[in-house]
C-alpha positions in Angstrom: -108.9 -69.1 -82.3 -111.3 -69.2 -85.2 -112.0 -72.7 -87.0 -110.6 -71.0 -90.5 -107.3 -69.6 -88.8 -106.9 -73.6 -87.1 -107.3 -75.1 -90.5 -104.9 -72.4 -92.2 -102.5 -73.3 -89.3 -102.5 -76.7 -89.7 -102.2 -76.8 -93.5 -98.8 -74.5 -93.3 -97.6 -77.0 -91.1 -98.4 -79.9 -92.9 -96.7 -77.7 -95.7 -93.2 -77.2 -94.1 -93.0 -80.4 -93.5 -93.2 -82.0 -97.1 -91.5 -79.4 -98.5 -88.9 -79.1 -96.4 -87.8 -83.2 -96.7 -87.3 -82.8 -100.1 -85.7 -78.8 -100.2 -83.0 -80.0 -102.6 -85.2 -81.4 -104.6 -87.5 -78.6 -105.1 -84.2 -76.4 -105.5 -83.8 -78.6 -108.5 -86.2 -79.7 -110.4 -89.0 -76.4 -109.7 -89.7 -74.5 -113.0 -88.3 -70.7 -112.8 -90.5 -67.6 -113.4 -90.6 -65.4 -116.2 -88.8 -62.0 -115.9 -91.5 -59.8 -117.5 -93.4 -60.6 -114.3 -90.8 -58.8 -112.6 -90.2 -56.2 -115.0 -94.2 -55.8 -114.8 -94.4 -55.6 -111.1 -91.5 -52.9 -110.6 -93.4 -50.8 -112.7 -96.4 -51.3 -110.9 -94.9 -49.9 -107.2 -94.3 -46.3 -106.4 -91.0 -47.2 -105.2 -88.2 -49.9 -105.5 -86.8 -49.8 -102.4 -88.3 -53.4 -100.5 -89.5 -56.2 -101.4 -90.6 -59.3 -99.6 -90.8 -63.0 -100.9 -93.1 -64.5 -98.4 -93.0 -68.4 -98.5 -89.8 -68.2 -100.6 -88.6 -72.1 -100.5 -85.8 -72.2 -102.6 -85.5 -68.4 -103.7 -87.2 -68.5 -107.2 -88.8 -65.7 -106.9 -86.3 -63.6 -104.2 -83.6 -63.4 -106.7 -85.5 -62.3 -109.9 -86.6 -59.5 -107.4 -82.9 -58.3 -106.7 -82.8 -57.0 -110.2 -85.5 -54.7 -109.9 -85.4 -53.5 -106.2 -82.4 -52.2 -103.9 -83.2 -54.4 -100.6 -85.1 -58.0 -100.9 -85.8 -60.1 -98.0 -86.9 -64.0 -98.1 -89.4 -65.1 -95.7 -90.2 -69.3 -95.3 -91.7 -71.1 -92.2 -89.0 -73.9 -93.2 -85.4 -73.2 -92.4 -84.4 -76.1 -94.9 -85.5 -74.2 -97.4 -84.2 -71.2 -97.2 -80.9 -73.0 -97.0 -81.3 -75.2 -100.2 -79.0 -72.8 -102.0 -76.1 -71.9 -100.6 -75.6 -68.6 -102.5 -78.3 -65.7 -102.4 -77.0 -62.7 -103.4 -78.4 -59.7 -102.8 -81.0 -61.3 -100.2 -81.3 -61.2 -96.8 -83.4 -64.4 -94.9 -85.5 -65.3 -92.1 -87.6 -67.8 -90.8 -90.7 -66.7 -89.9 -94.7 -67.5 -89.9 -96.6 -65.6 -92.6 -98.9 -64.7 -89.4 -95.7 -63.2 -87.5 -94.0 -61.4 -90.0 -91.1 -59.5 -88.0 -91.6 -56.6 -89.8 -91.6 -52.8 -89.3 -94.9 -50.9 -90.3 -95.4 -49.2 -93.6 -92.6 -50.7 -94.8 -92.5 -53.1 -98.2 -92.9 -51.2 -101.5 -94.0 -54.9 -102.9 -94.8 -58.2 -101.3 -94.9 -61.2 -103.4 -96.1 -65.2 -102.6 -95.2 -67.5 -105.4 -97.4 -70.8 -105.2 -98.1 -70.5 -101.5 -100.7 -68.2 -100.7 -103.2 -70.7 -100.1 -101.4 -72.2 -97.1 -102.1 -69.3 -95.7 -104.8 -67.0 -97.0 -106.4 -65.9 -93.8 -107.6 -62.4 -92.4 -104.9 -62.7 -89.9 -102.4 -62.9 -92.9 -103.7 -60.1 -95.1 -104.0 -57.9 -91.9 -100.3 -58.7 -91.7 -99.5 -57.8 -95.5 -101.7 -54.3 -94.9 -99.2 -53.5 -92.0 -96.1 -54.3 -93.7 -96.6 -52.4 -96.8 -96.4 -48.6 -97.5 -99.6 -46.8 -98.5 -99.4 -47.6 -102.1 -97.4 -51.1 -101.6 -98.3 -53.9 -104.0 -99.2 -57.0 -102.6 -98.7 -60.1 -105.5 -99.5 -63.5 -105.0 -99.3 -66.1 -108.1 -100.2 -69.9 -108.4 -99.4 -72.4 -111.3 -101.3 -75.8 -111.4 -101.3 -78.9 -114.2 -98.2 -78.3 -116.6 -99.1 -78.2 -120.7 -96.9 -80.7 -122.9 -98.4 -82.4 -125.8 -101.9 -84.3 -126.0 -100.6 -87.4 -125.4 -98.4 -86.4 -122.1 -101.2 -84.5 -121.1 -103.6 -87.4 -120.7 -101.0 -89.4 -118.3 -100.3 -86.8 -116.3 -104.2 -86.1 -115.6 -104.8 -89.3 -114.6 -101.9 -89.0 -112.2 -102.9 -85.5 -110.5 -106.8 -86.7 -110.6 -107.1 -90.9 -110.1 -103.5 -91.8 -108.4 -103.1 -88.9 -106.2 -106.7 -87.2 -105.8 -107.8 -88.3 -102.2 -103.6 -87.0 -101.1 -103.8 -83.4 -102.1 -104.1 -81.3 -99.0 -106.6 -78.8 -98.9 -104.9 -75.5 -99.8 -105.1 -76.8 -103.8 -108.1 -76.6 -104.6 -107.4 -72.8 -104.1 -104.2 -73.5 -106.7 -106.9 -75.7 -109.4 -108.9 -72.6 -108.7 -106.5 -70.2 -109.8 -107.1 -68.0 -106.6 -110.3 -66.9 -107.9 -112.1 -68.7 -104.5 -109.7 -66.5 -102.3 -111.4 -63.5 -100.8 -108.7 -60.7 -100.4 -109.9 -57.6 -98.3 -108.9 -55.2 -101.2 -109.9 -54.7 -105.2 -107.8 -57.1 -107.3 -106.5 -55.4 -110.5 -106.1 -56.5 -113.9 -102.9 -58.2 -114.9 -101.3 -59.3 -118.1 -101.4 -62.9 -119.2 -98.2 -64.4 -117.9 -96.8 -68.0 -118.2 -93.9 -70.7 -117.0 -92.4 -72.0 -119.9 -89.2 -74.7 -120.0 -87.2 -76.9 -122.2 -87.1 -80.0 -120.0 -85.9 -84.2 -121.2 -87.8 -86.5 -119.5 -86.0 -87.1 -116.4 -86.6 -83.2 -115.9 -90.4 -84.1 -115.8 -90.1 -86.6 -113.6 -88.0 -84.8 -110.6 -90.5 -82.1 -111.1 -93.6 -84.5 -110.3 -91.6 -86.0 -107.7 -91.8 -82.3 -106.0 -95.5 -82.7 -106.2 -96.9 -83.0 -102.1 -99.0 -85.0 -103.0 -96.8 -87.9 -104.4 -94.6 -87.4 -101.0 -98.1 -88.2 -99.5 -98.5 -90.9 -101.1 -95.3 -92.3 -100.6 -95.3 -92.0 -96.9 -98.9 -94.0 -97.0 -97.6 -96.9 -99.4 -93.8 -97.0 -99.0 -93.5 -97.2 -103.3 -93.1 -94.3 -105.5 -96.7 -93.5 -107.8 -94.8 -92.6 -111.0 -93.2 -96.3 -111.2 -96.6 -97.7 -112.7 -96.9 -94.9 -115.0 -93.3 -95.1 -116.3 -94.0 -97.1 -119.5 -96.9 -94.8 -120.6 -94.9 -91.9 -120.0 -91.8 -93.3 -121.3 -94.0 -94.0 -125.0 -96.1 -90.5 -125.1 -92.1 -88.4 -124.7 -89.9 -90.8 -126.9 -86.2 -90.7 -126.6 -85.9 -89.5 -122.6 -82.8 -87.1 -124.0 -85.5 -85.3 -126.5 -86.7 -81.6 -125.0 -90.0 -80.7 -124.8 -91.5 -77.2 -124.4 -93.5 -77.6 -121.1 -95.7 -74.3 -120.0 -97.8 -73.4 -116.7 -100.3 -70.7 -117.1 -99.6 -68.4 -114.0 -102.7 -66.9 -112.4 -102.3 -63.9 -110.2 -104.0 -62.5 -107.3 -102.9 -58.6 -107.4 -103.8 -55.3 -105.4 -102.9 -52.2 -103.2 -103.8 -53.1 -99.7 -103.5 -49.8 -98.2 -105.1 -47.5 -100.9 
């Protein structure tokens, strides 16, 4: 097996497991989508007929999609995930590898990864994604990295992504820092419009969501304490009264093209 499909192996491993020990938490406390992506990528496909959420944890993603296409299936390498939420309606799930995709040929009008693709961004994957989808299927994937709050929130939560928890990021984010533009997908990219996360979250909101972060579950496991205790005071003084809502946004950056034309 090639040294690059070993590492991309490993790292989706490594990836089911610290997602999948805290599954309700991601259920919970991960920010949602915006729906003119979907309205934008229905328009984009020839047909509405499939769709495939590929890495599709807790479903963020799968059920946006069942508003915009008659069948959508939810793919994850971690069973926990997929059973997070107890009600999907409108989705059918499996477990599978992105590698293995059970899948009949020619047969996804779209396939989207949300935040995952680079687990997994491999020539054994995107000759998987070509197979799967029809001749003029869209292939989607998107990444979001450092949330936007206010100056002062900002700063503290810089110093947590970079000097607390820089050596426990696994490898697959620099590709997510990157915005995808280091991937190298065996197809043209096409333009996209600018699209972005945006929430109304207190403060205990923002902290679940860091908690989601593998990187603090990697650093937990290695020191037995939780990272965001020490910074509790100085985020505690840059949001003011924990009840108070903030707008938080993540710029979404997308890696987007036909496969098969």
């Amino acid at each position: 097996m090639p040294a690059t499909e070993t590492r991309a192996s490993r790292l989706a491993s490594d990836s089911v497991q610290l997602f999948s020990a805290r599954s309700d938490d991601y259920a919970r406390f991960r920010p949602t989508y915006p729906e003119p992506l979907f309205d934008w990528l229905a328009s984009q496909c020839e047909a509405t007929d499939l769709a495939l959420d590929l890495a599709a944890g807790n479903g963020q993603a799968s059920l946006p999609l069942t508003r915009h296409f008659r069948q959508v299936l939810a793919c994850d390498a971690s069973p926990q995930q997929l059973s997070a939420e107890r009600c999907w309606p409108g989705v059918q799930r499996f477990a599978a590898d992105a590698e293995r995709l059970p899948l009949q040929p020619a047969q996804l009008d779209l396939l989207v990864i949300a935040q995952a693709l680079h687990w997994f961004a491999t020539p054994a994957f995107f000759q998987q994604a070509r197979l799967a989808l029809k001749p003029g299927g869209l292939l989607c994937a998107w990444c979001y990295s450092l949330l936007q709050v206010s100056p002062a929130l900002d700063v503290v939560i810089q110093h947590l992504y970079s000097d607390i928890l820089g050596g426990y990021w696994p490898d697959g984010r620099a590709s997510v820092d990157a915005g995808y533009r280091d991937i190298q997908a065996p197809f043209p990219r096409i333009e996209t419009p600018a699209f972005a996360i945006e929430a109304q979250w207190n403060l205990g909101q923002l902290t679940g969501y860091l908690r989601t972060w593998s990187a603090v579950k990697k650093w937990q496991q290695v020191h037995g304490q939780d990272p965001l205790a020490r910074l509790a005071p100085q985020l505690s003084a840059a949001w003011g009264p924990p009840e108070r809502l903030r707008r938080i946004s993540w710029p979404l950056h997308l890696l987007t093209g036909y496969p098969n034309r």
